[in-house]
N, C-alpha and C positions, 0 to 999 in steps of 0.2 A: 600966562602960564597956569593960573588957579583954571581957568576958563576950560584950558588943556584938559587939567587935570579932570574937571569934573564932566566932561566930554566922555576921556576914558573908561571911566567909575558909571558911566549910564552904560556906556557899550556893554563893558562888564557886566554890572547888571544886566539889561537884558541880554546876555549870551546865559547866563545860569538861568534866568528863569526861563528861556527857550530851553534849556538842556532839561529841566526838571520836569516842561510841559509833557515832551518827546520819553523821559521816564515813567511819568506816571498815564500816558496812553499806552504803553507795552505792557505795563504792569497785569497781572491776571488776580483778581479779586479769589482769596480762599472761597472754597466751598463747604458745603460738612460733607462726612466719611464717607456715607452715602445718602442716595437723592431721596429714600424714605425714613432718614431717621426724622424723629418727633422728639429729640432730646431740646428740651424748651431752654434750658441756657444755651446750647450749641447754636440752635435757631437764632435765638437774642444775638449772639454776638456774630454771626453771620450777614444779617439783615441792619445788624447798627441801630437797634431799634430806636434804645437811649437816646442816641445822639441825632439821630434824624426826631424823634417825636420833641426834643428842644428846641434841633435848628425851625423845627415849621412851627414851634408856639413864639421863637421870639419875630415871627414874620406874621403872626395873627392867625396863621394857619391850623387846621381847617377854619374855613368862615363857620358862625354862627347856624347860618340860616341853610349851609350843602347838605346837599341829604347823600352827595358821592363821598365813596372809599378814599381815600387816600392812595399815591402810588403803590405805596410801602404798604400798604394794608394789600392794596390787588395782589401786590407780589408775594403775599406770604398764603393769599388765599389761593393764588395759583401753584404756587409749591405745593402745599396738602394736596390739593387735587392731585395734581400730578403724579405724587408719590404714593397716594391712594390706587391711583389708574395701574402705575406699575407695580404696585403690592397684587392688585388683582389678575395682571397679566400673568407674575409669576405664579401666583398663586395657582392659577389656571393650568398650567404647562407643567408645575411639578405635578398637580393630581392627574392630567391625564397620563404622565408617566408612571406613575405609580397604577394607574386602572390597566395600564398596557404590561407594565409587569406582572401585574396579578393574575391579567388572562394567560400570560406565557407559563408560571407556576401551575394553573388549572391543568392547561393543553398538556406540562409534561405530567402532573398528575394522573390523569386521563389516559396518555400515554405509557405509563407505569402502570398503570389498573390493570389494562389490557395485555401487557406483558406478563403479567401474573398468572394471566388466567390460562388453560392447557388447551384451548381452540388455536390462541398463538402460539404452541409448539405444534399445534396439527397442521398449521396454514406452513409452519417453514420448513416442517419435513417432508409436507407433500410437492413444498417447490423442488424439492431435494430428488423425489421420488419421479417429479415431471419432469425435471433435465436430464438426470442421468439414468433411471427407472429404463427405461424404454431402450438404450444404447447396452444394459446391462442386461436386458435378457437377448436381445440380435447376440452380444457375445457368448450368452450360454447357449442360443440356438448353434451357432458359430461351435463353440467346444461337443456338442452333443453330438451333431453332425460327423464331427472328425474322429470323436471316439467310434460309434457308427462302423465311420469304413476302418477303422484298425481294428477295431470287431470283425469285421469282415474278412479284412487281410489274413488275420489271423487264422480265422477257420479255413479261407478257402489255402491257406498254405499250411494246416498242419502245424501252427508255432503254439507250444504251450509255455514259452519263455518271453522275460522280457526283454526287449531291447538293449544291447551290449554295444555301446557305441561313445568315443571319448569326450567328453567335454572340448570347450571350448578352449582352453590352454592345453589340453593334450593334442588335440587338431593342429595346434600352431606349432607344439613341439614335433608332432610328428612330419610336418613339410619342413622344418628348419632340419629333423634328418635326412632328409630327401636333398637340403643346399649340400649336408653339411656330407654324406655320401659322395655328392659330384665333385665335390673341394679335395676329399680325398683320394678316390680313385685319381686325377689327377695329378694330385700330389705323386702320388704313389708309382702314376707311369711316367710321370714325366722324368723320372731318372733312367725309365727306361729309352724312353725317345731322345734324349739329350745327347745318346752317344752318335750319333749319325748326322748331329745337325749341330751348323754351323754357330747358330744362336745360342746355342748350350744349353744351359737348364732352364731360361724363359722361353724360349722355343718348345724345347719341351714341355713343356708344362701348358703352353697355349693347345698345340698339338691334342695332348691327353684329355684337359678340361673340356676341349669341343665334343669328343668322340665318349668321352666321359656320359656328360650332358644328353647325350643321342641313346646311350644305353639305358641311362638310369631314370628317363623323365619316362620312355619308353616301356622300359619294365613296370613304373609304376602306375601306368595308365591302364596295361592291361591287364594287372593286377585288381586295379579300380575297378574298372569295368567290365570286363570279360570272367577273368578266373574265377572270381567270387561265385559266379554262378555253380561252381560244382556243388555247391553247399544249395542248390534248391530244389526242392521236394517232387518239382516234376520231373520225368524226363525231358523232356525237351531244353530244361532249363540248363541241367547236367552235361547235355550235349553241349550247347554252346560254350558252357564252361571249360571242357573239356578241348574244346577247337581253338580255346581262347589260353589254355595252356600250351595248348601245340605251336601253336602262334610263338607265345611267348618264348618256349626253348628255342624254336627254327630261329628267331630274332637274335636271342641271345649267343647262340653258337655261329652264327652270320657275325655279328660286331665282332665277339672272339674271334674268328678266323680272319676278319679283316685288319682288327689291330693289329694280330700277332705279324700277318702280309707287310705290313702297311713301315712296321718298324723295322724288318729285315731290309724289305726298300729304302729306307734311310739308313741302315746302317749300310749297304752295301755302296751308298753314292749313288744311286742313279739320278739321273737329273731330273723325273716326273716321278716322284714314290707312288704318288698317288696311282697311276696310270697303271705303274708296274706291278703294284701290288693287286690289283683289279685283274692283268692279264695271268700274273700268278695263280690267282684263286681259281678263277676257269682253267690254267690248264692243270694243278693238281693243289684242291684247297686246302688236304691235310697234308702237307709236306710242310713242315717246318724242321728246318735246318740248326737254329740256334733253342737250346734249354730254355732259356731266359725268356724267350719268346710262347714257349709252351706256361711257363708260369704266367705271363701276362695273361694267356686265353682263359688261365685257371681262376686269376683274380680279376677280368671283365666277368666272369660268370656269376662269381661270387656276389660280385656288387652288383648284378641285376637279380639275382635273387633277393637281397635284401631290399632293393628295392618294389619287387614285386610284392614283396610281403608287408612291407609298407602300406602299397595302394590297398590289399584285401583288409587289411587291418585300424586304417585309416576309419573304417565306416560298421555296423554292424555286417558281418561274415554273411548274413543272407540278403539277397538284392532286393532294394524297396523298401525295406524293414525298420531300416535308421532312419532313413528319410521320413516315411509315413509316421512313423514313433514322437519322432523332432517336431514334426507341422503337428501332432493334436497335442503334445506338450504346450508348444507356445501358444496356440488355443487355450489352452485351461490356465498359465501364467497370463495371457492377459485378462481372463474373467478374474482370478483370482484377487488382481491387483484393481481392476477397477469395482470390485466385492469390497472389497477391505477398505478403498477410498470412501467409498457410499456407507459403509456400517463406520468409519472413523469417523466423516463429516455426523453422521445421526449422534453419534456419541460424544462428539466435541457440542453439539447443540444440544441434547441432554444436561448433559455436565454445564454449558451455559445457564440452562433453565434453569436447573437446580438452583445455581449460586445466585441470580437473581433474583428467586421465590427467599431464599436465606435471607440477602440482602437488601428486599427492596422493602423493610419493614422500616429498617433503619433511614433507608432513602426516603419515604413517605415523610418520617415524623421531622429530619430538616426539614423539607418540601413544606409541611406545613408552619414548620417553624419560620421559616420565611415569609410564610404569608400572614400570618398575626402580625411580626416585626414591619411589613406591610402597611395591616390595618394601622397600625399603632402609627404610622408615620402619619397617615393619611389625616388620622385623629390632631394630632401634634401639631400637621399645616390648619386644620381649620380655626384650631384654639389659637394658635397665633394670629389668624388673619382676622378672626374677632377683635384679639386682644390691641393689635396695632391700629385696628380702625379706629378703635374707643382713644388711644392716645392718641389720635390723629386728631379727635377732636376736643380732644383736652389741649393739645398745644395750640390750634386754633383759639382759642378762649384765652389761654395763658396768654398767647401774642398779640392778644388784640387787645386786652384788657394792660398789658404792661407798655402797650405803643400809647393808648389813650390815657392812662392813667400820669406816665411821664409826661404829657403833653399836655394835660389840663393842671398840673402841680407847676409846669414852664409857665405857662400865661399870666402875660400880664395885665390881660384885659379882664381875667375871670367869666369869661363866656366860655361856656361849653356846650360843643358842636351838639346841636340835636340826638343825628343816628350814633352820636355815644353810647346810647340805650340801649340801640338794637343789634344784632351779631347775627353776620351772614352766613346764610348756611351752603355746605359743603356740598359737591355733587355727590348723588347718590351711588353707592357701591350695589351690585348682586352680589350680594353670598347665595354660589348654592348650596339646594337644600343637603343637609347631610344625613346619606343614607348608608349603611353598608347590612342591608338586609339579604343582599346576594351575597357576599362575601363571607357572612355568617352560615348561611347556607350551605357554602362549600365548604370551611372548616366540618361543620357539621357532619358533612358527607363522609370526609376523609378521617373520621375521626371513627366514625358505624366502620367503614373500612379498616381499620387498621383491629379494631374489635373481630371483626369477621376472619380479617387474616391468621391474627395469633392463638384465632380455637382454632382453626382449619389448613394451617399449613402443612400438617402432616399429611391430609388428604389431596392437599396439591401438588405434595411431592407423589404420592401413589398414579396422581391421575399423569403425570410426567412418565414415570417408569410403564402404564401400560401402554400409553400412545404408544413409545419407544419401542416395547416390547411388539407390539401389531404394526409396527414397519421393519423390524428386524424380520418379523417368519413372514412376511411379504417377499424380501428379498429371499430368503433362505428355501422356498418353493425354488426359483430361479437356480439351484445349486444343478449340479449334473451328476451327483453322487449321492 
């Protein structure tokens, strides 16, 4: 039973110290904060210096006679290095970031200089001048031209007046009186027609609105076209006008005698009005039988009158005249407006220039205030990469001197290792050299600059307003007036 028992008690045992071995192989050993600190107690207690330089004096360790490091010794001399190499890496990578910013400050520097100065309001007004420069005077050739032939028109017609012609919503008003005529003349016969037809008042009214349509689009075309001519100064012109009013009443007293036909045919019943009304008119066109029907002929006349005077009045009263007037109008409206684009665009860059020459005195002195804040940084990294090298190798010393020092005070032999003495030295660092004789240079620069700016701004604003001024009467040649 005891034998049992002590059976189990070894199992036991060795199941814990398997569990303990299996924990402390997972376990991960602390490190310090980071891989280049040189804080000499954090080191110490990192490396176990203490304890490891006891454990090897109570084993006799180092021998007397090694002239080799210790593990614990390589390993602490391999940390400084190491932490050396990446102090230098970084070191390395912030300054060329910092020399890469610095050129990006110079370049907009440089950039800003040049924006200052009024050769850069010459180069952008003249891009201004080379795009649309050239499309702006085709349009005043364009307007010049047109005034020209309404110069022309004018004398060879005897006009000492200007064009008398409706705008663009009186135009539309006056063809919506032209619907709004056919709507009612319609209206208006269709009570007349309605008595004869079986469909009643939408018969009528269909009836009316065609024949309506036929009189009134008709009156006003050759109102439009034709009649207007009695208004022009030749004869020949007056003639056609005149053939063109003749036209117009034979037309209009034709519809009249056909409506007035055309409804007695419907009132009477005949089974083809239209037919009847046709062989009516041929064999006695002024014979109307019914009053009612004489009023109709009275108010088709009416309403192609109003329409004829519609079409003469739609347009300047003399032929050609409105027309011709309208085309060099919108000749000189679109010089006018691509005028006005090109002098706006010069004066919005103008008024740019200006507020940049205002402001960019302000924008200089950040600009450089960033670049000292810069240097200052630049300064900052090298004093520190001195100042950590130096403890890098003060901790080396301290680590070596507190691993050997606890380990000869351990011994019980009272030998101490020879290379006690001696202390290994570090790999060597480059520091480079530190220069910032360029960067002084360009403060320097920018510093004559902003002196130069603050007496002479007034005169950069002068030399802005004459560029400005000698591409305004560039364009203004260009005028047609």
């Amino acid at each position: 039973m005891a034998q049992l028992k002590n059976n189990g008690t070894e199992k036991s045992g060795a199941f814990h110290r398997f569990f303990n071995w299996l924990l402390h192989l997972f376990q991960f050993k602390s490190t310090p904060k980071t891989l280049n600190s040189f804080d000499v107690e954090e080191l110490i207690a990192h490396f176990k210096i203490t304890q490891e330089a006891k454990r090897l004096a109570n084993l006799g360790l180092p021998a007397y006679h090694t002239k080799e490091l210790t593990s614990i010794e390589n390993d602490i001399l391999k940390h400084i290095n190491a932490s050396r190499d990446q102090l230098q890496s970084e070191f390395t990578d912030a300054t060329q970031s910092l020399e890469t910013q610095f050129a990006d400050f110079e370049r907009t520097y440089l950039h800003i200089k040049a924006e200052t100065l009024s050769s850069e309001f010459d180069r952008k007004a003249r891009q201004i001048m080379d795009t649309q420069g050239a499309w702006l005077k085709k349009l005043a050739e364009d307007a010049l031209s047109k005034i020209a032939e309404l110069n022309r028109f004018k004398t060879d017609n005897n006009i000492q007046r200007l064009a008398n012609y409706p705008d663009q919503s009186r135009v539309t008003y006056q063809y919506a009186l032209l619907v709004f005529l056919i709507a009612l003349e319609g209206i208006v016969n269709s009570g007349f027609f309605a008595q004869g037809l079986n469909s009643g008042i939408l018969g009528g009214f269909t009836y009316a609105a065609l024949l309506a349509s036929i009189n009134v689009i008709g009156s006003f075309f050759l109102g439009k076209f034709l009649i207007r001519w009695l208004f022009h100064s030749k004869f020949f012109g007056k003639l056609l006008g005149l053939l063109g009013l003749l036209v117009w009443a034979c037309f209009v007293i034709l519809m009249s005698i056909a409506i007035s036909h055309l409804r007695e045919s419907i009132i009477q019943g005949l089974p083809n009005p239209s037919e009847a009304a046709l062989t009516s008119i041929q064999e006695h066109a002024f014979y109307i039988k019914d009053l009612i029907s004489w009023f109709l002929m009275l108010i088709t006349t009416g309403f192609g009158l109003g329409a004829m005077l519609d079409g003469i009045f739609i347009d300047d009263r003399y032929p050609g005249y409105g027309k011709i007037s309208r085309r060099t109008e919108l000749s000189k409206d679109i010089f006018e407006s691509e005028f006005e684009d090109i002098q706006l665009e010069l004066e919005d860059l103008k008024q740019e220039k200006l507020s940049f020459i205002e402001n960019h005195l302000s924008k200089v002195r950040e600009l450089m205030f960033s670049m000292q804040k810069n240097i200052e940084e630049k300064k900052r990294l090298h004093q520190k990469l001195e100042k950590t090298l130096n403890e890098s190798e003060i901790a080396l010393f301290a680590l070596l001197r507190k691993f050997r020092y606890d380990n000869e005070t351990s011994r019980d032999d009272g030998l101490k290792p020879a290379y006690f003495n001696t202390m290994p030295s570090l790999s060597p660092i480059r520091i480079p050299k530190f220069d910032l004789n360029k960067e002084n240079e360009v403060i320097s620069n920018i510093q004559d600059h902003l002196k130069f700016s603050e007496t002479n701004i007034a005169h950069l604003r002068q030399e802005v307003y004459t560029v400005f001024d000698a591409y305004l009467t560039q364009i203004n040649h260009l005028k047609y007036y």
